[in-house]
N, C-alpha and C positions, 0 to 999 in steps of 0.2 A: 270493746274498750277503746280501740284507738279512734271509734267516731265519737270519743266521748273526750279526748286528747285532742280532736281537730276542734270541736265545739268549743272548748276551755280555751286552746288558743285564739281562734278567731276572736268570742265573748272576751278575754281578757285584754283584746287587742282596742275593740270600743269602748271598752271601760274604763280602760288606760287616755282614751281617747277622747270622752266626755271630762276628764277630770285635767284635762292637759293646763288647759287656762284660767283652771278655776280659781286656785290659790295666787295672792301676791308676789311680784318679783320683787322677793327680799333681799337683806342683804348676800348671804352666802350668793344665792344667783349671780347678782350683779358684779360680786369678787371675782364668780368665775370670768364674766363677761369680758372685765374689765383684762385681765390675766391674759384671754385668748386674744386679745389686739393687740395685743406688746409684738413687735419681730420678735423671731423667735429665739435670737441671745437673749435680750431680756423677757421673754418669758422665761427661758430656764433657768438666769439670776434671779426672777420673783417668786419661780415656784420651789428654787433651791433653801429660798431664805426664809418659805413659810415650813407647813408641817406636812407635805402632801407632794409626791412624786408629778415630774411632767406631762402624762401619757394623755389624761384624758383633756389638759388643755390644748394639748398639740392638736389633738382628733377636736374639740370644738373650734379653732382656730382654722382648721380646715374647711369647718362648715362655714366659717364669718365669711368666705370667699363670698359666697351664693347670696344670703339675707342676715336679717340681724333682729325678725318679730321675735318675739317672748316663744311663741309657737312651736318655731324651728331649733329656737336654741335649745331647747327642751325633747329635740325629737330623738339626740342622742340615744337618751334614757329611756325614752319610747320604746322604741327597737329594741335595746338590749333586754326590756324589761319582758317584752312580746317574745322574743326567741330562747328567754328563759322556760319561759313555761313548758314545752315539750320536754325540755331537757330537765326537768325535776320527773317526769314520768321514765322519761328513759333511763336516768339513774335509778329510781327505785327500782326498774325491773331487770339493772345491773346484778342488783343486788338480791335478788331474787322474792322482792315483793309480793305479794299476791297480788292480780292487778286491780284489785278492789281496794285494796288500801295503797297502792299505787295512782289512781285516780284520787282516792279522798285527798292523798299529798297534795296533789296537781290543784286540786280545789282550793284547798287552805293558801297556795301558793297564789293563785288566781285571783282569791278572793281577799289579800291579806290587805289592810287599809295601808300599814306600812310598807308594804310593797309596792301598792298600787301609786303612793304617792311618790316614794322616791322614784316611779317610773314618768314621773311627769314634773320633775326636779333638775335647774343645770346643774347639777354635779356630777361626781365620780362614782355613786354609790351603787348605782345599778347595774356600771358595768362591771363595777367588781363582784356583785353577784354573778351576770353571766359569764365573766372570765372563772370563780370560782367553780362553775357548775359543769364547766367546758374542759378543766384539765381535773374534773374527779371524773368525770364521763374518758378521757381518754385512760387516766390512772386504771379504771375500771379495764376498761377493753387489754391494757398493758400486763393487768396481773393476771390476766387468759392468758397470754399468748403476745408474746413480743413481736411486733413490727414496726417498720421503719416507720408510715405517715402518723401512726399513734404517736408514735417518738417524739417526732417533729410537733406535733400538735401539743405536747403537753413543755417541752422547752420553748414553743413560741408561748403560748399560753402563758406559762412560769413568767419568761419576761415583762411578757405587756403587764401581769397581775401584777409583780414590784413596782414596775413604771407607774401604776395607777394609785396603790396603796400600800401602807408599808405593813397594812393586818396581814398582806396577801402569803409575809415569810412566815405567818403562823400555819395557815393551812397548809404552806410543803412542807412543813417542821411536821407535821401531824401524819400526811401521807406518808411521808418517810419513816417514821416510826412504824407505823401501821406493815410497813415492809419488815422490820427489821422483827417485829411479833410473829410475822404469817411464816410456818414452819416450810410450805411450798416456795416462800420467796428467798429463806436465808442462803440457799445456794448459790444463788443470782443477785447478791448485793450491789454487785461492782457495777453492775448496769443501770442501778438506780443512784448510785452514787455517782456516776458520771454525765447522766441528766443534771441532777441538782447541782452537780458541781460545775455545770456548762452557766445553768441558772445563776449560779453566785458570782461567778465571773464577769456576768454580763453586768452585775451591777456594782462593778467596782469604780468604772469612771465616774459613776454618781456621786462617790463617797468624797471625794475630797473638794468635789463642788459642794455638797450639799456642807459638809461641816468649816465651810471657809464662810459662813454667813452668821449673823447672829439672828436665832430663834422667837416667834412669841411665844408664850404661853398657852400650853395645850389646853383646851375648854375640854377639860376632863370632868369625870366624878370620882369621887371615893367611890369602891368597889359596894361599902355598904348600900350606898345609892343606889349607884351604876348598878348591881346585878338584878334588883326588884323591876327597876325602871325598864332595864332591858328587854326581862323578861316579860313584862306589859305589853311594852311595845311593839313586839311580832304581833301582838291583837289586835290594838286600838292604837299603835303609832305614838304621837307625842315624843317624836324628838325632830322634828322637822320646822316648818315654819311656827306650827301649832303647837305648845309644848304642854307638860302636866302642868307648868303652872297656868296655861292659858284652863286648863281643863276642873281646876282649881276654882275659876271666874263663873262656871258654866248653872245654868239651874241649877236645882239640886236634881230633877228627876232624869238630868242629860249625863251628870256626873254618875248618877247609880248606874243607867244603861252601860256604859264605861266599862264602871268595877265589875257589875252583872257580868257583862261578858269578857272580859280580859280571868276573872276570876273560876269562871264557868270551865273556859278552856285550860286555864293551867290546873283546872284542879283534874277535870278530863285526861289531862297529860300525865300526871303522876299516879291517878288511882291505880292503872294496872302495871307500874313500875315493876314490880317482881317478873313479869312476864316479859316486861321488855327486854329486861336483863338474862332470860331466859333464851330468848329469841334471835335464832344466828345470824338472819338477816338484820337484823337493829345493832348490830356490833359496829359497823361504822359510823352511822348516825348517828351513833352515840357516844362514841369515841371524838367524832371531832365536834363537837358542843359543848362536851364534859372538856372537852382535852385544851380546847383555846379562851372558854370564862377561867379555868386554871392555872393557864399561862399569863392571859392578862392580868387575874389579880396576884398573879408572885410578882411581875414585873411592875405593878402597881405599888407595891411594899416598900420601893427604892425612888421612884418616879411616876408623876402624872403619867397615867396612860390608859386609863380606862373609856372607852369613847363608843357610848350605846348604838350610835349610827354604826360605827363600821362592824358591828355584830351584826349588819345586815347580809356580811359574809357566811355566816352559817346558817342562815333564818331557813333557808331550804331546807338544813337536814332537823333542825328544827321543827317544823313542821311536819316530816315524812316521822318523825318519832309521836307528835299529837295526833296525826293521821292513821297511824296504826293503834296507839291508846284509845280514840275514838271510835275505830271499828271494834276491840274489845271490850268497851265498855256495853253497848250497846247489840254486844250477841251476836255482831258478826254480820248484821243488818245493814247492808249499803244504802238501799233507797234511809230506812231511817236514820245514818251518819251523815247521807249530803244533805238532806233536811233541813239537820240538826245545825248542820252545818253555814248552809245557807241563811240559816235563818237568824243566827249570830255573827256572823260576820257581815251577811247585807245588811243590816238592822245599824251596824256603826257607819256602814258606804253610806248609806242612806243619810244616818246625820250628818255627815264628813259633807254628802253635795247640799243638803240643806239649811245648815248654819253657815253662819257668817262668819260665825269665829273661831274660827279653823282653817280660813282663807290666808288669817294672819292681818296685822295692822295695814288699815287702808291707804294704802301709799299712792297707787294710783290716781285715787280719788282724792287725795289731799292737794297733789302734785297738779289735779287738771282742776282743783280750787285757785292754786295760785296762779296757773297760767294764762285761767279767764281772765284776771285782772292786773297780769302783769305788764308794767310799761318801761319803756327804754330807757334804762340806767338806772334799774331797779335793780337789787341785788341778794341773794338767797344768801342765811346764815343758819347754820344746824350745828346741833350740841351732840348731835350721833352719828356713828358709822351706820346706823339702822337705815338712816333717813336718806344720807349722804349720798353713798353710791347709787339708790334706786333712780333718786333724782337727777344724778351725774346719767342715767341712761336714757330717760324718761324725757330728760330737756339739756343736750349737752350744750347746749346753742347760752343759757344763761350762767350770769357769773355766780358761783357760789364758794362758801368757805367751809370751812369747818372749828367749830372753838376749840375741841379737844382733841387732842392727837390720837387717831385711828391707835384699836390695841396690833397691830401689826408691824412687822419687823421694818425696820427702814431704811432697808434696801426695796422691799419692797412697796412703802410708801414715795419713795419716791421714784415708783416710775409709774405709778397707776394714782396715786395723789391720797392725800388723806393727812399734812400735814396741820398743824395748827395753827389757825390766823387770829391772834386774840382780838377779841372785841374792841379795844381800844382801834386797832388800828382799823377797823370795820366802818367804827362810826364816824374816825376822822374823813372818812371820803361822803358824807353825808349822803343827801336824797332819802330814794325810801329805801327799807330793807324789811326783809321777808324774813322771821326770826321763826324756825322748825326744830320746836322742842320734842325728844321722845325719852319721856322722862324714866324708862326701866333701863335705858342704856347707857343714863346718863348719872353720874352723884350729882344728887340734891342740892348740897352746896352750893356746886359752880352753879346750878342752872339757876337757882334764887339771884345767886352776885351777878351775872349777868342781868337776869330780869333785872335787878334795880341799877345797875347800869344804864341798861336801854332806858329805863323810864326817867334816868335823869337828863339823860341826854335826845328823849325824841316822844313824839307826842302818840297816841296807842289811834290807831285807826279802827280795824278791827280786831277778832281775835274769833277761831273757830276750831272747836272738837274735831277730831274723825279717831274713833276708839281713843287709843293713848298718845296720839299723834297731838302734840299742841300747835296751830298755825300763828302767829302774829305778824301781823302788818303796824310797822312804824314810819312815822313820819321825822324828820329830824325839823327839831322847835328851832325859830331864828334865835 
């Protein structure tokens, strides 16, 4: 079994690897991008004022020393996503797995489109998978037998995981509990109260930075949403650059493969629920799944906080619970669980490299439209933050605007830019202008009263498609 752990790593390492460049550097990307060239007081001002701890801009901020391709900024998530995968096998056989459905975990984990993609994503998301997977792997080794470097390993842990995401206090809120149930550990609480109470300390200087800032608005769902979409998305993704609305667009026979299998698997995962709940080793797993869609949707009931991405936090034990459902189902059969397996979850990789539109709107290709024919004192104007930042990466050499005010907080608009320059004052400096509509991000309204703006005041040159990307080139009329 463990030449079947090295094979899934390597294999998940090139797979991660073919898909690194595939998708668009959208906007979330180029936020971060923009975030890690700040020095680093004001990255901590920017990242204070948004929704989202310092940690992982500091670490891609370290990387800008060396380069700056789409590649490398991305290779953060690489790695962590790669070094993840042993460690989904080493915890299930914490936990005393069989290593047959200890491998099938490792597979689904290997093979998960949502995994695979936030492994080839500039964000935060994957390392907060591997920091989650890193301090239950230590937790695990701690509830054997206390030692000092486990110690150590799960209070560094602990920290960097709040510095990276704030879902991170749900999983030691769960750990924790999980202590205060296990009859062997009530004896020995003080030891774990004196971790997490190291843990909670550590992030108190945070607090009165972060709430000295005013906030945007959390791109949340209602829980009714948020808990179906979630649970999709450990299948077939769609909360990335790709979303269900894009999947909404899709044929019809790419949409059924979809539901087919996001449907296939959850229903695999519930049929033998009596058994799971049966099963001593699935106590964890299933404790902290059940235990943090719980937490988020009580704390939902008061405030925006449901956010499908960062349930990328538990997607592993997730998994190690449809990995053992699937070896039950199926008679105990490994060759026919990795099959089965394989064969639904390649089947969505496979359209994921295949289609275009799941890359996400063609930015780059919109952006080396304009560049072909742009001339000096020409100037770009965009109705989106979609469009805005990619572009700000892509060509930072030209002048561009923005019509509407970036939804971000404005402290941190204005050190990474996104204010709004109305169109009036656009067209008083005349020449041409490069007018980049992206009309899902944008209200309808304003972009119409612009359009006849421009059109009274400049003459239409061209105008060109790329997906929902609208390009216009104007001329200003004598």
């Amino acid at each position: 079994m463990k030449k079947w752990v090295l094979f899934l790593t390597l294999g998940g390492f090139f797979l991660r690897l073919f898909f690194l460049t595939k998708h668009e550097f959208w906007f979330d990307e180029a936020f971060s991008y923009f975030l890690a060239r700040l020095p680093v007081s004001s990255l901590l001002t920017a990242t204070a004022a948004d929704n989202n701890p310092p940690l992982y801009y500091l670490l891609l901020k370290g990387l800008l020393t060396f380069r700056q391709e789409i590649w490398y900024l991305r290779s953060l998530s690489l790695v962590a996503g790669t070094l993840s995968i042993p460690l989904v096998y080493l915890i299930a056989r914490q936990w005393r797995f069989e290593k047959a459905v200890a491998v099938l975990s490792t597979l689904l984990f290997t093979l998960s489109p949502l995994i695979v993609y936030f492994s080839t994503e500039t964000r935060m998301y994957q390392l907060l998978v591997f920091e989650g997977l890193l301090i239950v792997y230590a937790f695990n080794i701690l509830s054997e037998k206390k030692s000092f470097l486990p110690s150590l390993l799960f209070v560094g842990i602990g920290i960097a995981g709040i510095y990276t995401h704030y879902y991170f206090f749900i999983l030691l809120f769960l750990l924790f509990l999980s202590v205060l149930t296990r009859q062997s550990e009530r004896r020995y609480p003080g030891y774990w109260i004196l971790m997490n109470l190291f843990i909670g300390i550590s992030f108190l200087p945070w607090l009165p930075f972060y709430f000295s800032f005013e906030h945007p608005g959390c791109w949340c769902f209602p829980p009714a949403i948020g808990f179906p979409a979630t649970l999709a998305s450990f299948f077939v993704n769609g909360v990335g650059v790709s979303t269900f609305r894009t999947f909404l667009l899709l044929p019809h026979f790419m949409l059924f493969q979809l539901l087919l299998v996001a449907g296939t698997l959850l229903l695999l995962t519930l049929i033998p629920f009596r058994t799971v709940l049966r099963e001593k080793s699935m106590q964890m797993p299933l404790s902290l799944v059940i235990g943090s869609f719980s937490l988020v949707v009580a704390v939902s009931l008061f405030r925006p906080f449901f956010s499908p991405r960062a349930f990328l936090l538990i997607a592993p034990f997730f998994y190690m619970l449809t990995g053992f459902s699937v070896y039950e189902v199926v008679h105990r059969s490994f060759r026919f669980a990795s099959i089965l397996l394989i064969i639904l979850l390649g089947s969505v990789l496979l359209l994921f490299a295949t289609e275009k539109s799941f890359y996400g709107q063609p930015l780059k290709e919109s952006e080396q439209f304009v560049s072909s024919s742009f001339q000096e004192g020409d100037r770009i104007s965009h109705t989106s933050v979609y469009t805005f930042y990619s572009y700000q990466y892509f060509s930072p050499e030209k002048k561009q605007y923005l019509t509407l005010q970036a939804p971000l907080s404005p402290d941190t608009i204005s050190l990474i830019g996104g204010y709004a320059d109305p169109i009036e004052s656009v067209i008083l400096q005349g020449g041409r202008l490069w007018f980049i509509h992206f009309p899902e991000w944008t209200p309808i309204s304003k972009a119409e009263e612009t359009k006849l703006m421009l059109a009274r005041h400049f003459q239409l040159i061209t105008m060109k498609r790329f997906g929902s990307i609208e390009v216009w080139l104007f001329q200003l009329t004598p």
